[in-house]
C-alpha positions as CSV (number, residue, x, y, z in Angstrom):
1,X,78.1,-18.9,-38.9
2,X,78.9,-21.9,-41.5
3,X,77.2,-21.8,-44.9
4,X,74.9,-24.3,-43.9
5,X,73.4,-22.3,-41.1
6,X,73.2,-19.7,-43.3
7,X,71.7,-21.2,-45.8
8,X,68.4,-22.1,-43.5
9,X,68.6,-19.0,-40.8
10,X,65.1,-18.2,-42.4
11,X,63.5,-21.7,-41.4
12,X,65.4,-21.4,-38.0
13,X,64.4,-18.0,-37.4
14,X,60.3,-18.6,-38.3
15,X,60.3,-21.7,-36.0
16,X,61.5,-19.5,-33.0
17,X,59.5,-17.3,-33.8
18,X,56.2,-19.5,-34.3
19,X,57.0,-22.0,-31.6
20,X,58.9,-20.3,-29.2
21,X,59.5,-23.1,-26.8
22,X,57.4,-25.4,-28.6
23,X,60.7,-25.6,-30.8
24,X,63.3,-29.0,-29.9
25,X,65.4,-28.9,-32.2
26,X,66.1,-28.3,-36.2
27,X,68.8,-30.4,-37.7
28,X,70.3,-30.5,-41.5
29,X,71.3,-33.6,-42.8
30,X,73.1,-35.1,-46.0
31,X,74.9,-38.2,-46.9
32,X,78.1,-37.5,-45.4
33,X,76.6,-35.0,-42.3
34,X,74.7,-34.0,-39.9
35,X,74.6,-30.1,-38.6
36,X,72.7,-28.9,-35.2
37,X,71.1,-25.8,-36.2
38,X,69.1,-25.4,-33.1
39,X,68.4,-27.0,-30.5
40,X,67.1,-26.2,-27.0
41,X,69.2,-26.8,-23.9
42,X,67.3,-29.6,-22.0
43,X,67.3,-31.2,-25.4
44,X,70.7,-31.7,-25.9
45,X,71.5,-33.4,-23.0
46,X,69.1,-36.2,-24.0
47,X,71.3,-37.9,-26.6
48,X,75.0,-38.5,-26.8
49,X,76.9,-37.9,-30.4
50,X,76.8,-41.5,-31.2
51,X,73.0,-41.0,-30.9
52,X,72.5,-38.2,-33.0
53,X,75.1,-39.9,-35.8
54,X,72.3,-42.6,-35.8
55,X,69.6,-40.5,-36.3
56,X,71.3,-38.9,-39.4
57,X,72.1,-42.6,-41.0
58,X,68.2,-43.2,-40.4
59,X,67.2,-39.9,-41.7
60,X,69.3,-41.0,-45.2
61,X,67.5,-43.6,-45.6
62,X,64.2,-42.0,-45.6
63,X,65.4,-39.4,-48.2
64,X,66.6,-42.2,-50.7
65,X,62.4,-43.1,-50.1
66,X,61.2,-39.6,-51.6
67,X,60.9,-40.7,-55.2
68,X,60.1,-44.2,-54.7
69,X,56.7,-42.5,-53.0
70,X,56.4,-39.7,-55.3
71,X,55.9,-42.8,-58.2
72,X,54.3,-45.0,-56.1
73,X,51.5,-42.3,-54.9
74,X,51.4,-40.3,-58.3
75,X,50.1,-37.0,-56.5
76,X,52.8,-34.7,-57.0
77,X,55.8,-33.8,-55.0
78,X,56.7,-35.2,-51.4
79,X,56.9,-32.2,-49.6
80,X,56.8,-33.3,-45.9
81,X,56.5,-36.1,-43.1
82,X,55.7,-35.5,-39.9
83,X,56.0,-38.3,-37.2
84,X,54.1,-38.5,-34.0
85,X,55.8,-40.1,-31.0
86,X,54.5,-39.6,-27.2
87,X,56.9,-36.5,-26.4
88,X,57.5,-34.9,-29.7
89,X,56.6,-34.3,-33.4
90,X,59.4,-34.7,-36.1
91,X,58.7,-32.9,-39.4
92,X,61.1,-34.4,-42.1
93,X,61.4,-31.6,-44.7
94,X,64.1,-33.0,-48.0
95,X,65.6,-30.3,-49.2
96,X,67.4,-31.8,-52.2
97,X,67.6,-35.3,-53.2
98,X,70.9,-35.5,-50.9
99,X,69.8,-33.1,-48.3
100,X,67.3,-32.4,-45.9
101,X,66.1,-31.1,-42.5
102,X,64.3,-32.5,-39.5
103,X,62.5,-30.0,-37.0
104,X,61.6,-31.5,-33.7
105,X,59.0,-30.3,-31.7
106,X,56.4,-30.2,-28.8
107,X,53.4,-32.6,-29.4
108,X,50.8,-29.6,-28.3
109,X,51.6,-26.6,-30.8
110,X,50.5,-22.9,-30.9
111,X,49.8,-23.1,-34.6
112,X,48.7,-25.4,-37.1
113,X,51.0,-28.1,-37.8
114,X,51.0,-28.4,-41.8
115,X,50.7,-24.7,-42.2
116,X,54.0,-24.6,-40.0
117,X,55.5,-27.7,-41.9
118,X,54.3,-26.3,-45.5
119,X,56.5,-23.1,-44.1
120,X,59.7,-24.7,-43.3
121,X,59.3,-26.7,-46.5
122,X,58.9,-23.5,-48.6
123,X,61.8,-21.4,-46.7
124,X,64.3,-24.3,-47.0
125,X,63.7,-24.9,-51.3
126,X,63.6,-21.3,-52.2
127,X,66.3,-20.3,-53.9
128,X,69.2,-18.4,-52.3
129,X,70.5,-15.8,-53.3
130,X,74.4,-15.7,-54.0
């Protein structure tokens, strides 16, 4: 296991466990990386590496957007974004202002999507312990 999968077993493990096989896929991202942390078979086989390189450039750019919308909004802290497409949901969760992770997921969920999101978002900051 690297330290990165490590580091976010607990958000991997509650989303299987919530979602089952409502659960796509949960990738970590960072300026200089991208990590697969799960994702489900039929998934993987959609994109090619040169595809999910592209999604990690795009996900950047969206982190370098948290505090420009935390000062534009003035309401606190940017916790989450979740994006609806026709086949998925993508809950963008930063994790640091460098870091962050994207769970994919069914459209149709078992549970309530921002008490899911607010989960992954709280599991992910925590503190670890060293």
């Amino acid at each position: 296991m690297t330290d990165i999968e490590s580091q976010f077993a607990d958000v991997v493990a509650y989303a299987r466990e919530e979602l089952g096989d409502d659960l796509r896929a949960i990738d970590y991202f960072d300026s200089t990386e991208y990590e697969s942390l799960y994702i489900r078979e039929d998934v993987a086989g959609l994109y090619t590496e040169s595809q999910f390189e592209r999604m990690s450039v795009e996900r950047m750019s969206n982190l370098l957007n948290v505090n420009f919308f935390e000062q534009l909004y003035d309401v606190g802290e940017f916790r989450y974004s979740v994006r609806r497409f026709e086949e998925a949901l993508l809950i963008f969760v930063p994790v640091t202002e460098s870091s962050g992770l994207v769970v994919s997921t069914e459209v149709e969920l078992p549970v309530s999507i921002v008490g899911f999101a607010e989960k992954c978002f709280d599991l992910a900051t925590e503190p670890t312990a060293d």
